[in-house]
VOBA-1610 file (N, C-alpha, C; in pm, whole numbers, padded with zeros to 5 digits, always signed):
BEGIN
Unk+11909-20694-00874Unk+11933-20569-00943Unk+12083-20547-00956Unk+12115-20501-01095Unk+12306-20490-01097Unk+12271-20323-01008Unk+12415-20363-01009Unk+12496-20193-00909Unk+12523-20160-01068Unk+12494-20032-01043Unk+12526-19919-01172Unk+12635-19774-01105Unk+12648-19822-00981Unk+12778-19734-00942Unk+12875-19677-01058Unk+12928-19786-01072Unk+12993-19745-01189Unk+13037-19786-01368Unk+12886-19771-01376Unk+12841-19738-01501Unk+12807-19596-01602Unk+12885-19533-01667Unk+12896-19417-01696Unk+12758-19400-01730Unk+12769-19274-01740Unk+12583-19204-01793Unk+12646-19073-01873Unk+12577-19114-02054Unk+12656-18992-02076Unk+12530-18864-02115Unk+12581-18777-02054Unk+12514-18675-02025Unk+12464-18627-02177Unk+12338-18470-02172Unk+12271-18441-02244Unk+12393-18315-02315Unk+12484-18302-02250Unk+12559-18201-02250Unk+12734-18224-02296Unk+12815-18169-02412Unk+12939-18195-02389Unk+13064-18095-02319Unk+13201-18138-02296Unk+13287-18044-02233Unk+13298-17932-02329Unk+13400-17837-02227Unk+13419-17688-02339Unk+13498-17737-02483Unk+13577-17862-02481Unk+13647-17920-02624Unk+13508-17944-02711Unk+13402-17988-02660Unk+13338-18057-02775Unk+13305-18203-02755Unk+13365-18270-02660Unk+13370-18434-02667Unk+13230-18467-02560Unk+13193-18548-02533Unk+13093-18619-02489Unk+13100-18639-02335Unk+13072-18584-02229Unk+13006-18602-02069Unk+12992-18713-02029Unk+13029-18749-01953Unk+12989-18841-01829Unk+12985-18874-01742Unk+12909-18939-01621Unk+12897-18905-01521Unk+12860-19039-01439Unk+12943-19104-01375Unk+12960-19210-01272Unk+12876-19180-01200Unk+12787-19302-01114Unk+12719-19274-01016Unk+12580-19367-01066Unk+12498-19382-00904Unk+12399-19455-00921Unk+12220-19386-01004Unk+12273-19298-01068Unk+12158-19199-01115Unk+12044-19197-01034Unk+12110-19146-00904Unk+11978-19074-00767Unk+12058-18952-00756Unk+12155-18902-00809Unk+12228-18813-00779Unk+12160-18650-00825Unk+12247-18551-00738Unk+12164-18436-00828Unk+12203-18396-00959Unk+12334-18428-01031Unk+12364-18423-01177Unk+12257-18504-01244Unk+12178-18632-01218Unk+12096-18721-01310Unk+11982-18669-01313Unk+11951-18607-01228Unk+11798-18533-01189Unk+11850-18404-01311Unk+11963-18326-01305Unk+11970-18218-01418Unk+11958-18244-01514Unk+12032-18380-01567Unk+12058-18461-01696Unk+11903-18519-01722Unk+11865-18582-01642Unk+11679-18592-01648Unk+11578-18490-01728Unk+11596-18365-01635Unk+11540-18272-01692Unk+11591-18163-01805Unk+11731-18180-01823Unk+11753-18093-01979Unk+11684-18207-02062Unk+11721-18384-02041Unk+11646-18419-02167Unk+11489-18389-02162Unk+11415-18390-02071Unk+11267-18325-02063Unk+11233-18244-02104Unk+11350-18161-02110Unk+11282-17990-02190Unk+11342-18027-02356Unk+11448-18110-02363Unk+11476-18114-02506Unk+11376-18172-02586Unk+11324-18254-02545Unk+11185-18356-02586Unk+11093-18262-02560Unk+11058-18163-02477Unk+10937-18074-02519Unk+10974-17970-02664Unk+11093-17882-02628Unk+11141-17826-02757Unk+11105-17885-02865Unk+11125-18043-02901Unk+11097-18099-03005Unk+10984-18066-03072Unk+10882-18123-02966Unk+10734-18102-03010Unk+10670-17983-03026Unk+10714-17893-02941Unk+10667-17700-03003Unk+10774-17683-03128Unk+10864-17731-03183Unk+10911-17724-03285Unk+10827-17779-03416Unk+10814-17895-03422Unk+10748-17977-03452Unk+10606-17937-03512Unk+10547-17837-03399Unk+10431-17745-03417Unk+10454-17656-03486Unk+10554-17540-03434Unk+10627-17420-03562Unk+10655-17466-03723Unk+10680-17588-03739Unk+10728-17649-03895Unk+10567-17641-03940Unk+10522-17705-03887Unk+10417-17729-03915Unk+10354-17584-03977Unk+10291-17511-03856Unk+10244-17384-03907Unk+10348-17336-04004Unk+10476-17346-04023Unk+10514-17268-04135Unk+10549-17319-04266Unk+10513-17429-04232Unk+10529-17517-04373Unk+10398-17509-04454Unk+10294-17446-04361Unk+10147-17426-04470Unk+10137-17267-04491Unk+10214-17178-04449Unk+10230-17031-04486Unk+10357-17028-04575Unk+10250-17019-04742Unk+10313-16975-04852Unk+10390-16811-04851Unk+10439-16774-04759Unk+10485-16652-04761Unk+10645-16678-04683Unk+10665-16784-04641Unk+10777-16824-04576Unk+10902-16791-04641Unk+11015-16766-04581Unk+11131-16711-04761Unk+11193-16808-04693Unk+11278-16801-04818Unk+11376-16917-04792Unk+11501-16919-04650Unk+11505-16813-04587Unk+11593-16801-04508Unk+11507-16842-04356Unk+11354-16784-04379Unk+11293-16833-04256Unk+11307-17004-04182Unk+11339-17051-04341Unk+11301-17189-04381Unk+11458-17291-04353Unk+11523-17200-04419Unk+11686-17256-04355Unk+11711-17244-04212Unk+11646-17129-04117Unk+11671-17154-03983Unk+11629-17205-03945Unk+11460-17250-03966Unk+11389-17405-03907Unk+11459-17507-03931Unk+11507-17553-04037Unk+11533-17640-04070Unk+11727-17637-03998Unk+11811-17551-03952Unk+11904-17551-03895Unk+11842-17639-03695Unk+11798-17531-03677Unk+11697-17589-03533Unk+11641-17726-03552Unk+11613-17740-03627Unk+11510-17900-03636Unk+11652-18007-03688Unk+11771-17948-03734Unk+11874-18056-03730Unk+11911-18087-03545Unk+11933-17924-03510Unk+12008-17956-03371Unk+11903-18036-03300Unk+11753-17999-03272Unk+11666-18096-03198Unk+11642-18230-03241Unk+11666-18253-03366Unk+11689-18379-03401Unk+11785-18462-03344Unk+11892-18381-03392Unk+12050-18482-03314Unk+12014-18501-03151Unk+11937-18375-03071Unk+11928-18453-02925Unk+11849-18528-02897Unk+11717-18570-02988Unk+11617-18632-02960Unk+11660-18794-03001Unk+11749-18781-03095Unk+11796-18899-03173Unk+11911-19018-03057Unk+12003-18886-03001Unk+12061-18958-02881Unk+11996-18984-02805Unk+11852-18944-02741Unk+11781-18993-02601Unk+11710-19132-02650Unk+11682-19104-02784Unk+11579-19230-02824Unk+11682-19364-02850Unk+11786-19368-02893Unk+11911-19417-02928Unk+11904-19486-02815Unk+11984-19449-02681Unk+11976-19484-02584Unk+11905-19576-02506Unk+11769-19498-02498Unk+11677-19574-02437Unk+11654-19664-02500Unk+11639-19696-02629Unk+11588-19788-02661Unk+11671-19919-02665Unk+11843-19924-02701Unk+11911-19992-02668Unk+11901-20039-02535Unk+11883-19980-02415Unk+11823-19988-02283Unk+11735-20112-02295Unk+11588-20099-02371Unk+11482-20142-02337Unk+11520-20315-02436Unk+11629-20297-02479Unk+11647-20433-02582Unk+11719-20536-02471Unk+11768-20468-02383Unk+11863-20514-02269Unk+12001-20457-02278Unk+12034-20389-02373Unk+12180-20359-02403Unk+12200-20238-02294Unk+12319-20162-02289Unk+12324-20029-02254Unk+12177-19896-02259Unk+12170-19871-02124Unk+12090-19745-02158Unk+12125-19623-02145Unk+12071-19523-02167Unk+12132-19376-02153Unk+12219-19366-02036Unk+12250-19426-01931Unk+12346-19405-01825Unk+12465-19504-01819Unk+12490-19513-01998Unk+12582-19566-02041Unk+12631-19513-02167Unk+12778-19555-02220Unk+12774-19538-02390Unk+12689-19573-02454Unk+12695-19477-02592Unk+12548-19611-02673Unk+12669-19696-02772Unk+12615-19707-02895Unk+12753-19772-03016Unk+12808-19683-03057Unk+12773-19571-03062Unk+12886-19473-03107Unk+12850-19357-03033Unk+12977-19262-03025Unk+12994-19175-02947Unk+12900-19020-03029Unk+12744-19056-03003Unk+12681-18925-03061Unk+12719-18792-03031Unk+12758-18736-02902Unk+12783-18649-02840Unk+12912-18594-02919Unk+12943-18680-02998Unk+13130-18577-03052Unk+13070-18493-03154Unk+12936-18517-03176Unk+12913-18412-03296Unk+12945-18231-03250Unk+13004-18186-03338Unk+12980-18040-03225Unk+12895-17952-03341Unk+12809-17894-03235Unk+12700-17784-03304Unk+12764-17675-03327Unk+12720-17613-03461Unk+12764-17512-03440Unk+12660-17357-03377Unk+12694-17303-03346Unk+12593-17217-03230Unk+12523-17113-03357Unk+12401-17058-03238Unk+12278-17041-03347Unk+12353-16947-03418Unk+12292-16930-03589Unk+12317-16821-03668Unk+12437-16829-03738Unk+12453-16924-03703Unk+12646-16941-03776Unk+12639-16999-03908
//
C-alpha cells in the first residue's frame, strides 16, 4: 500500500480568496471524515434536486424566473457533483483520486452566492 501522508486531498470547500483547499494527511483524519460528509450531503442535494426539476419541469405554470433559479442551483450542484465524479473516477483509472489534484484546478471556479 503507498503512504498517502503526503498526498494533498483537495477539499469540497475553497479559501475566503476563492482558490481551491487542501489538506495533507492520511485521510483517517477528522477534516476527511468532514470533507467525506459535505461531499455526502452534496450528492444527496443533487438527487432531491434532480427530483424538484423534475416536478417542475411538468408544471406548466412555472415562470420563467422560478425556472432561472433551478436552473442557477442545478449549475452550482452540478459543478460539485462534477468535481467528486472527476476525481473519483480518475482514482478508479489508477491516476490521482479525490485526495489529490485532479487535471485541472475545478475548485478556482468561484460561485457566485444565492440570488446574485
Amino acid at each position: 500500500m503507498t503512504d498517502r501522508t503526503d498526498t494533498p486531498r483537495l477539499l469540497p470547500w475553497s479559501t475566503p480568496e476563492g482558490r481551491p483547499a487542501y489538506l495533507i494527511g492520511d485521510g483517517t483524519g477528522y477534516l476527511s471524515r468532514v470533507a467525506d460528509n459535505i461531499e455526502s450531503v452534496q450528492l444527496g442535494m443533487a438527487g432531491d434536486l434532480l427530483d424538484y426539476a423534475a416536478d417542475m419541469l411538468t408544471d406548466h405554470k412555472a415562470t420563467p424566473a422560478q425556472l432561472r433559479f433551478l436552473l442557477a442551483r442545478m449549475s452550482e450542484s452540478l459543478t460539485d457533483v462534477h468535481r467528486i465524479a472527476e476525481l473519483s473516477a480518475s482514482g478508479a483509472a489508477g491516476g490521482v483520486t479525490r485526495h489529490g489534484p485532479g487535471r485541472r484546478a475545478l475548485g478556482e471556479r468561484r460561485r457566485k452566492p444565492l440570488g446574485a
